[in-house]
C-alpha positions, 0 to 999 in steps of 0.5 A: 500500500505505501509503494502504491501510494508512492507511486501515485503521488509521484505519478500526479507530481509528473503528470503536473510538470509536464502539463505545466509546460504545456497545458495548465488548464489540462492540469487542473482539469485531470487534477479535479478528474482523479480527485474530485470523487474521493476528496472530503474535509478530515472529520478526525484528526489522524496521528499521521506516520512519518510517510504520511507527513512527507507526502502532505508536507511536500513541496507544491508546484507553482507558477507565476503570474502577473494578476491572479483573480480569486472568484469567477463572479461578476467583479473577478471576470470584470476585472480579467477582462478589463486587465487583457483590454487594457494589457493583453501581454499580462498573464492573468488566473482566474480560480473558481471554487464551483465545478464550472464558471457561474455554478455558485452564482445565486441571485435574484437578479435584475441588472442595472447594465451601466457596468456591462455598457462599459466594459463590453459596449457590444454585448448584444451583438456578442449574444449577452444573456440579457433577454428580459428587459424589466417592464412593470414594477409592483411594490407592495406591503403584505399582511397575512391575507391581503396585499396593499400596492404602495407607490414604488419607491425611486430606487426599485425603478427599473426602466432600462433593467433587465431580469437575468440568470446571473450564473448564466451571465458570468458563464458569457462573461467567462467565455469572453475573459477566456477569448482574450486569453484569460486562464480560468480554471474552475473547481480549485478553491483558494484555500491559503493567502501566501506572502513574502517576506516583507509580508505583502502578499504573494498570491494563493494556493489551492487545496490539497485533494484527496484527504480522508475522513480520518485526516490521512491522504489517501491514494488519490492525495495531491498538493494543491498548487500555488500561484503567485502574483504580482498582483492578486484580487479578491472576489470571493463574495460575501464573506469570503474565507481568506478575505477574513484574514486579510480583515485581520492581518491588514486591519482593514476594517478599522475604522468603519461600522460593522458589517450586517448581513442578511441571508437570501432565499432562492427558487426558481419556478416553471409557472403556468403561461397564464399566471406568467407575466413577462418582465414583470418585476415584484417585491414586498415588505411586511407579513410574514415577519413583524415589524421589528425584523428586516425582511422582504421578498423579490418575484421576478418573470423572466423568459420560459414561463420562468419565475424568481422568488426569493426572501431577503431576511437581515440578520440583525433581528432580536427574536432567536427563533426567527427562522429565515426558511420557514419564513420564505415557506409562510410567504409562498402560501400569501394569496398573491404569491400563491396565485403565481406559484400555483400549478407550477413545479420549482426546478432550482433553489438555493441560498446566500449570504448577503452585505448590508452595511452598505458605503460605512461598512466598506474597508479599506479596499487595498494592501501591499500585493493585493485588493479586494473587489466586488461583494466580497468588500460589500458594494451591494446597493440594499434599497435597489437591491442590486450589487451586480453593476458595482461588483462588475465596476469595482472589477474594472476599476482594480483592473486599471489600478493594477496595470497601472502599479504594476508598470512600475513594479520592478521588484520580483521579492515583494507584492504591488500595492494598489495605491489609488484604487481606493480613491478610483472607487471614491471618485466613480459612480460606485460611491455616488450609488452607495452614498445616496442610500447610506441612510435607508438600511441603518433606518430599520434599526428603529422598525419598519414603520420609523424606517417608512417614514424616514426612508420617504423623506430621505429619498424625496426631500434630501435626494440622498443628500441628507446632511448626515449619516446614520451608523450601523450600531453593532454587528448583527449577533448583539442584536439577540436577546436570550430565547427565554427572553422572546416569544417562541414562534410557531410555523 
């Protein structure tokens, strides 16, 4: 068994040189092939013999480029398509946690296409996946039987958006990143920041693959790859693994209120013709959760008698047996949502987490050797409910930061800091967008009702431009009361 393993391990170590010289991509590939189906998280920690720790201690391959793009979501293909435009001769990496490029996309989504407009003018005549333009927008507030249509605030206008599969949108996107010479390789997480001795950063490596639920490598065991650049963005979403460390180890978030979170559900429905409204565009507030709690919901009809649902629930509630599920399950049974739904068959469904904290919850975007970029550093504008268009813009603008840093970085020993993209961001539309709504989402903090009224007067007395800020007070866990406390519900 040792001689197997043995031979194995210095089988996948060969067949990874020579795909280095030739094909990356078929390395990654074959990679994912023989260990994909054995791969699992070590449930147990094994007393490892002394072969075991050479082979998970051995050294790993590597390669080097000029920008690495950890995520394949709208920021990090934004900003690989913007790095190849501006320089095609840069060699830029893109790694995708999901088996294929949009296979963890969740979102509702309608799009607002400034960002697109930008980066590829042309999108139409390139076959883009935006085939439902929004038409008729509806806003309501719901009590458990009845649905009253209230005017649609100024933010959920959505002439000249469109309703869209953003999964389906970054798989486009990802084959328009790989025509200009991106190398994207999917189904590779970054498991690990690397840095140099200066202690910027040096780029990321993989995860190793093919461990045992007892710790142990098994036969299939390889190392994961590290990939070093001058330049690495973060794009890992809301919530990132290795963005949180670079929270700590750069001090990011000094500074700014903490981030608030929500957590998004997700189905995707073939309705009936006759309950399907092309292009129509719905969200509500109020039943199922009361007014102490920061929730609503979103109904999209796209093309194909296809129907989006969702339940946003914000994670700041007081009331521990709030359970964000089984309130999207109560909400499907109002008469207005069910009117849609029924007859139907629900094809897909999913959740997330979501940013909240809007422009006082931003870090600081860059640090020595990197920056972060998209949802990932919370860009999602709440009252709109939209984040995709500053995902994909603060891509772009990270890109051209890094062309620019990057011409002058001559040093191979240390990473290049992006000095100005921080102020690229403050000085686009990106923060205009963010700093008209500052106020809307820290309103709920006082309830619904307050939070009405005040968003009212924000939005069409001030325009946005209120000569204040409200802050995020806490992060959202202090907000719980002990369940002694609170009245138990039942669904």
């Amino acid at each position: 068994q040792n001689t197997s393993r043995a031979e194995t391990v210095a089988s996948i170590t060969m067949l990874g040189r020579l795909a280095l010289r030739g094909s990356r991509l078929s390395l990654f590939r074959t990679k994912h092939r023989l260990v994909h189906h054995t791969f699992r998280w070590s449930s147990t920690t094994a007393t490892l013999s002394e072969e075991e720790k050479e082979v998970m201690q051995a050294p790993r391959e590597s390669d080097q480029f000029d920008v690495v793009i950890v995520g394949a979501g709208p920021s990090g293909l934004s900003a690989a398509i913007r790095l190849k435009q501006l320089s095609s001769d840069l060699k830029v990496c893109v790694v995708e946690k999901g088996a294929e490029v949009g296979a963890h996309i969740l979102s509702g989504a309608v799009i607002e296409p400034r960002a697109l407009n930008e980066l590829i003018p042309d999108w139409k005549e390139k076959g883009a996946p935006l085939n439902t333009e929004a038409k008729d927008d509806r806003f309501y507030f719901l009590t458990e039987s009845r649905a009253l249509r209230l005017p649609t605030p100024i933010t959920m206008h959505n002439k000249g958006n469109y309703i869209v599969s953003l999964s389906n949108l970054c798989r486009w996107l990802g084959t328009q990143a790989e025509n200009l010479g991106v190398e994207i390789y999917p189904g590779f997480s970054a498991s690990e920041v690397l840095y140099h001795g200066d202690g910027s950063v040096k780029g990321i490596a993989t995860k190793d693959l093919g461990i045992g639920k007892d710790g142990r490598p098994k036969d299939s065991f390889t190392r994961g790859m590290e990939l070093h650049a001058k330049v690495t963005l973060f794009g890992e979403g809301c919530r990132g693994s290795l963005t949180k460390g670079l929270f700590k180890k750069f001090n990011l978030r000094e500074g700014v209120d903490p981030q608030s979170f929500g957590l998004g559900i997700k189905e995707l429905w073939t309705v009936p013709p006759e309950q399907h409204k092309l292009g129509m565009v719905v969200h509500t507030i109020g039943w199922p959760v009361n007014t102490k709690v920061y929730g609503g919901s979103f109904m999209y009809h796209l093309e194909d008698n296809q129907v989006a649902i969702g339940y946003v629930v914000g994670l700041d509630y007081d009331n521990p047996y709030v359970n964000p599920y089984r309130e999207f399950q109560r909400f499907k049974h109002h008469p207005l949502i069910k009117s849609v739904l029924e007859g139907g068959t629900c094809i897909s469904y999913g959740a997330r987490a979501i940013n909240e904290g809007g422009l006082q919850s931003v870090p600081a975007l860059s640090f020595p050797g990197g920056a972060l970029i998209g949802c990932t550093a919370g860009f999602l504008n709440v009252p709109k409910i939209k984040g995709t268009h500053n995902a994909m813009k603060t891509g772009m603008l990270a890109a051209e930061a890094a062309v620019d840093a990057i011409k002058g970085h001559a040093k191979d020993d240390s990473g290049v800091l992006l000095a100005d993209y921080q102020s690229r961001v403050q000085n686009s539309w990106v923060w205009e967008d963010l700093k008209s709504v500052r106020n809307i989402r820290p309103s709920f903090q006082w309830g619904l009702l307050p939070a009405l009224a005040y968003s009212a007067i924000d939005s069409y007395l001030f325009w946005g431009k209120a000569p204040w800020t409200l802050r995020m007070k806490h992060a959202d866990h202090e907000a719980l009361r002990p369940a002694a406390q609170c009245q138990k519900i039942e669904y």
